[in-house]
Every structure is written in structure tokens, then in C-alpha cells.
C-alpha positions as CSV (number, residue, x, y, z in Angstrom):
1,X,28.4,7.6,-37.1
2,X,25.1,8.8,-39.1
3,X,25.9,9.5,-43.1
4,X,22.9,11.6,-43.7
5,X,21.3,12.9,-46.9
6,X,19.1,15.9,-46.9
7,X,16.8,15.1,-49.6
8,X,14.6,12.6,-47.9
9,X,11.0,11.2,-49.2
10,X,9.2,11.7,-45.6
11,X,10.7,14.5,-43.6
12,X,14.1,16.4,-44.2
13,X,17.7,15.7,-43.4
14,X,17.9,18.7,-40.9
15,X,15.0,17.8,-39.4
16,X,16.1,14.1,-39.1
17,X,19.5,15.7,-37.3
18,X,17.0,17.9,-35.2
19,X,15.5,15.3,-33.3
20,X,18.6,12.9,-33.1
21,X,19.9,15.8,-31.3
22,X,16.7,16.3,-28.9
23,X,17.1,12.3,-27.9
24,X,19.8,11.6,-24.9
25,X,20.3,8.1,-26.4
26,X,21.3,10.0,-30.1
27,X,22.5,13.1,-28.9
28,X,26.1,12.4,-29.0
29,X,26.1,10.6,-32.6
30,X,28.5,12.0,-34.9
31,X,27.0,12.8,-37.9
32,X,28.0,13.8,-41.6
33,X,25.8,15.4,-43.8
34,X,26.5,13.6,-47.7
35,X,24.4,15.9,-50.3
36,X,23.6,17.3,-53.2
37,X,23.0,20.8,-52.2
38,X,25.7,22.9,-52.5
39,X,24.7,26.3,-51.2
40,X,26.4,28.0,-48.9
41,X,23.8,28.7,-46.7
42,X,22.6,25.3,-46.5
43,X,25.8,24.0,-45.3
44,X,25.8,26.2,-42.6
45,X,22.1,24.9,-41.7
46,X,24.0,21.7,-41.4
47,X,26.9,22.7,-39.3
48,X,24.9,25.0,-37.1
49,X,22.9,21.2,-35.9
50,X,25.6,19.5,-35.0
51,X,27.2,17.7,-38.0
52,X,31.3,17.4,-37.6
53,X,31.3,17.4,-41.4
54,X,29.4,18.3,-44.8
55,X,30.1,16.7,-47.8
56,X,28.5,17.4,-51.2
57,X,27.8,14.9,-54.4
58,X,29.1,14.2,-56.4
59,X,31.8,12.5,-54.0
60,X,34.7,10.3,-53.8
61,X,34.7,7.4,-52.2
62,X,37.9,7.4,-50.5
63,X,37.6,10.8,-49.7
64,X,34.3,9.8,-47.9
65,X,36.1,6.5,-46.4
66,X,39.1,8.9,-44.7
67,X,36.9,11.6,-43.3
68,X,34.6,8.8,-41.7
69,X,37.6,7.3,-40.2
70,X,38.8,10.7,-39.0
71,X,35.8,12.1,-37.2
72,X,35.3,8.8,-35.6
73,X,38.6,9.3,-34.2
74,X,38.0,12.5,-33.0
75,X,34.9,11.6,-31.2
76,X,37.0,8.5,-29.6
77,X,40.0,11.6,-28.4
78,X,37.0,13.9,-27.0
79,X,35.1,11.8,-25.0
80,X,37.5,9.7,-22.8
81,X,35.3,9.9,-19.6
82,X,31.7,8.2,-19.4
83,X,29.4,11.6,-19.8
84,X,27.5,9.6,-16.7
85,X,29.9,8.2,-14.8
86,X,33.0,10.4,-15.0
87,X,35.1,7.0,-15.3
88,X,37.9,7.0,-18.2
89,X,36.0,4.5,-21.2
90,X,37.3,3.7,-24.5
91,X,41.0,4.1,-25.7
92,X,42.3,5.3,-22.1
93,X,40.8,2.1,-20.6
94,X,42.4,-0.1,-23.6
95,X,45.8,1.7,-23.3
96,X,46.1,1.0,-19.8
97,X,45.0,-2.6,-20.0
98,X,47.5,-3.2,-22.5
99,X,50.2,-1.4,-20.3
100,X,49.0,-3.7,-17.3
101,X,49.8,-7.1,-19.5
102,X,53.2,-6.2,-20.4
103,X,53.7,-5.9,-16.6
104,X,55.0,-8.9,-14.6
105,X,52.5,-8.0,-11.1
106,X,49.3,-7.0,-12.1
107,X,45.3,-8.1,-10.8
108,X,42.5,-7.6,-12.3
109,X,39.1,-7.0,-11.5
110,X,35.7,-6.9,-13.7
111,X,32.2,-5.6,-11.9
112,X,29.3,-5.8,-13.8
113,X,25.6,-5.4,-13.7
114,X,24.0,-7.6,-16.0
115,X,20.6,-6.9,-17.7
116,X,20.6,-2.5,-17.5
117,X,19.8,-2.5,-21.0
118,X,16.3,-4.3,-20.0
119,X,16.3,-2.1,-17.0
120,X,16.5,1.3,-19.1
121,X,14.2,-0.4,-21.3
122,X,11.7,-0.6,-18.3
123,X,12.4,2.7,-16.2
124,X,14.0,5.3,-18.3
125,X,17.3,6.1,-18.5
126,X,17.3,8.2,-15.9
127,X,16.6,5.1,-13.3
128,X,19.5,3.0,-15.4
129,X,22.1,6.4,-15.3
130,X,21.3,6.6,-11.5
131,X,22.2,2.6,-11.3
132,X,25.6,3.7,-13.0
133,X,26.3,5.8,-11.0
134,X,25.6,4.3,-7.4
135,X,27.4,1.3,-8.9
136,X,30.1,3.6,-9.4
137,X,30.2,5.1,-6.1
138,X,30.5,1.9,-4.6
139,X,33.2,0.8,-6.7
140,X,35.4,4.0,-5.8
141,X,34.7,3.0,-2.5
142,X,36.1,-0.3,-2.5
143,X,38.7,0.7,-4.0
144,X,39.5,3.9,-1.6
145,X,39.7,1.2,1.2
146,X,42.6,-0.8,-0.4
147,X,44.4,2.5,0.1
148,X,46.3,2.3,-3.3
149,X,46.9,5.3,-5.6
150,X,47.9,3.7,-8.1
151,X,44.7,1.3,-8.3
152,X,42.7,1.9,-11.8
153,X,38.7,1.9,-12.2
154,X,37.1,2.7,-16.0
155,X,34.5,1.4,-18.0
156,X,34.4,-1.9,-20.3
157,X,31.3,-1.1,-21.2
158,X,28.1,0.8,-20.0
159,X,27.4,-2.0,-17.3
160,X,31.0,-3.2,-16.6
161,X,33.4,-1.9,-14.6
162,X,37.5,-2.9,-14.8
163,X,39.6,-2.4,-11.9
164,X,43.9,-2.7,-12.2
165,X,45.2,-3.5,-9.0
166,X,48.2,-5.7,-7.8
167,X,48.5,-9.3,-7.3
168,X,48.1,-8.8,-3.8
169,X,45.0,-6.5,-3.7
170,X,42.7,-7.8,-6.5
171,X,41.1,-10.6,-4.8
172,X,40.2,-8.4,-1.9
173,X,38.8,-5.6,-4.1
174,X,36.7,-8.4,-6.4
175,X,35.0,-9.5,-2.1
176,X,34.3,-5.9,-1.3
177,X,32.6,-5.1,-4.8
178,X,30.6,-8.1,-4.8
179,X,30.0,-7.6,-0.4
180,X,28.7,-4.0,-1.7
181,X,26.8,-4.6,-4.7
182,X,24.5,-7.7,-3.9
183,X,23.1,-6.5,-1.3
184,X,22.0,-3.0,-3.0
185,X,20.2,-4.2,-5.7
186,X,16.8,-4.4,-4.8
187,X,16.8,-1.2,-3.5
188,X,17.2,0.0,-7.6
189,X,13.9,-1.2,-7.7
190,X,10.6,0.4,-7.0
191,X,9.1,-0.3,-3.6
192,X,6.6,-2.4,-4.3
193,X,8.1,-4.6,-6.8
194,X,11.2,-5.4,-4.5
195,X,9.5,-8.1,-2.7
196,X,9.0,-10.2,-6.1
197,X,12.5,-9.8,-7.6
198,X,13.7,-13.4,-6.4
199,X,10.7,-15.0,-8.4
200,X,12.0,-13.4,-11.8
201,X,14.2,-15.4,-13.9
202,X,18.3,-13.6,-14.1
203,X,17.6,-12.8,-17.6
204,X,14.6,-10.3,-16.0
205,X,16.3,-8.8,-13.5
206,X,19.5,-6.7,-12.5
207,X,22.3,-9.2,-11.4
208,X,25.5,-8.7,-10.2
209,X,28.8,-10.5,-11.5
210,X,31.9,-10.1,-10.3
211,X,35.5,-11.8,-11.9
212,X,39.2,-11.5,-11.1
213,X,42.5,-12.5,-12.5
214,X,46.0,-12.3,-11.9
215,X,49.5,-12.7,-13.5
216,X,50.3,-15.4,-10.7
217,X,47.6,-17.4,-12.6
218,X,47.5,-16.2,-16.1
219,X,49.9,-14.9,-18.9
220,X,48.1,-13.2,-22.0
221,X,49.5,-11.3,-25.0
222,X,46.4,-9.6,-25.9
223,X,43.4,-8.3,-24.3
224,X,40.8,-10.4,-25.9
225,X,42.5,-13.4,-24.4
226,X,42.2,-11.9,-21.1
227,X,38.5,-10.7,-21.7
228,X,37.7,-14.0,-22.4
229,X,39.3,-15.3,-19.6
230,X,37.3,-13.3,-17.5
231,X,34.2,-13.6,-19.3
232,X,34.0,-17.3,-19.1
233,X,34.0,-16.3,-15.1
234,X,31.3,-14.3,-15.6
């Protein structure tokens, strides 16, 4: 969430909201205009960029506090599926996570590729998004073989993936991620820089980790238990 004034010493509010809006990594970014114009048509300057809200001084505090909170929740309701992806993220994944623990069968998996931030960093997102979503693919895949319908895949995080399977099925799933994903990536890389990858430290390079747990090994009564359990796998 952006609070954003107008008045600015260098170049203006709008023009600031402009270019967060022209940017994919900021294009998404709620923001709220907080100002001391009042005019009509300048509010609608602001709305017609973007902004979810516009809110003029003086203000209240509180009032400020609540319609933070609200639009945040809003943007948390309207985007439930990764934009790259198409994987459910966010408060679907969480809801169904916490579902799974009250359950007494349940597996988990956790795929991740570590180090796409440095990645994007290096090649642009749209090298990293196309990462995403090969992962992805491969992933579905894995999971299409297990023939389950009821088996879950969303995000953790932009890098992480969570599957929900059954006792039976998760250890299975966590080989055939890991069988499919090691091998692949190199191939993320440019050509001619493949051949040098094993020479670069993990903490330069994309590596893949792969965890799983079960409720034949592990009880938890909240999630950050379990993501710790998992983590410390990692």
C-alpha cells in the first residue's frame, strides 16, 4: 500500500502514480491519495490513475487507519490467483492449509526455486516469470500423474510452491518434482553460460529444494509450526 501526497518538492503526486503504474513490479500497488487539495476535479485526476481511495487533510487518523485496512483487504479478495502463474496465492492458500491441519490424513509438499529474486535481478522479469511458469507446468504435471482430484498446488510465495496431498501420495509427488525440476535448470540459463553454473556458489545460482511432511509424522496447531517444520528441510 502507497499513502501518497500530491504536493511533492521534486515532481508531482500524479505523476509519481503515473510511473508506479507504467512499472510491472508497481503496477498492481494499491495506492491512496492523502491531500490537501480538495477540488473536485483533482480528485478525479486521482481516481482516473488508479488510486482505490482519495482522502483530503485535514484527516483523521482512525479514519485513515480503517480505510487502509479495508482496501488492503480488498486487494487480498481480488487477486487470489498469481497474475503469472494462475495458481491460487494468498488467503485461499492459507485457508486451505489450515483446513488440511485440522484433518487426521493429510501430506504435504513444498517446491521451491531458490535465488529468482537474483535471477530477475540479472535477466528481467520476463526470464524469472517464464521460470514460474515452467516450474509451474511441471508441478501440475507431477501432480496429474498421481491421478488425484482432490490434490492442491498454490503459491507460498513467488518462488515456492505447496502441494496438499494424502499420506500416501506426498512422498511420491515430493520424487517426481524434484526428478523434474533438477534436471531443467540449466536450461533457464542462457547457452553459453550453462556450462559454468556448477562453479557458482548456491547463493548465485537457481537451486531447487524440495520438502514433505505428513500427519503420520507430525501434529501442528498452526501453520507457522508446520512452515518451520518444512523450512528447516529446506
Amino acid at each position: 500500500m502507497i499513502v501518497l501526497d500530491i504536493r511533492l518538492p521534486d515532481i508531482d503526486g500524479y505523476e509519481v502514480c503515473r510511473r508506479l503504474r507504467q512499472m510491472r513490479r508497481t503496477q498492481n500497488i494499491p495506492v491512496i491519495f492523502l491531500t490537501e487539495k480538495r477540488e473536485r476535479e483533482d480528485k478525479l485526476a486521482g481516481l482516473e490513475l488508479g488510486a482505490v481511495d482519495y482522502i483530503t487533510k485535514p484527516f483523521d487518523i482512525q479514519e485513515l487507519r480503517l480505510r487502509i485496512r479495508n482496501s488492503l483487504r480488498r486487494t487480498q479478495l481480488s487477486m487470489p490467483m498469481n497474475p503469472v502463474t494462475g495458481l491460487p496465492e494468498g488467503l485461499l492458500v492459507r485457508e486451505r492449509l489450515e483446513k488440511m491441519i485440522q484433518q487426521p490424513d493429510w501430506g504435504i509438499v513444498l517446491a521451491g526455486i531458490r535465488g529468482l529474486n537474483k535471477f530477475r535481478d540479472k535477466y528481467g522479469f520476463v526470464a524469472a516469470d517464464d521460470v514460474s511458469r515452467a516450474v509451474t507446468l511441471m508441478i501440475t504435471n507431477a501432480v496429474q500423474e498421481s491421478g488425484s482430484d482432490e490434490t492442491f498446488v498454490g503459491h507460498t510465495d513467488a518462488g515456492d510452491f505447496v502441494i496438499v496431498a494424502t499420506v500416501d501420495q506426498h512422498k511420491l509427488l515430493a520424487e517426481r518434482c524434484l526428478v523434474r525440476l533438477q534436471p531443467s535448470i540449466q536450461y533457464f540459463y542462457p547457452a553459453l553460460e550453462r556450462s559454468r553454473l556448477k562453479l557458482l556458489p548456491e547463493s548465485e545460482r537457481l537451486v531447487v529444494r524440495v520438502a514433505h511432511l505428513s500427519s503420520r509424522d507430525y501434529q501442528f496447531e498452526d501453520l507457522e509450526s508446520l512452515f518451520a517444520a518444512l523450512e528447516r528441510q529446506f
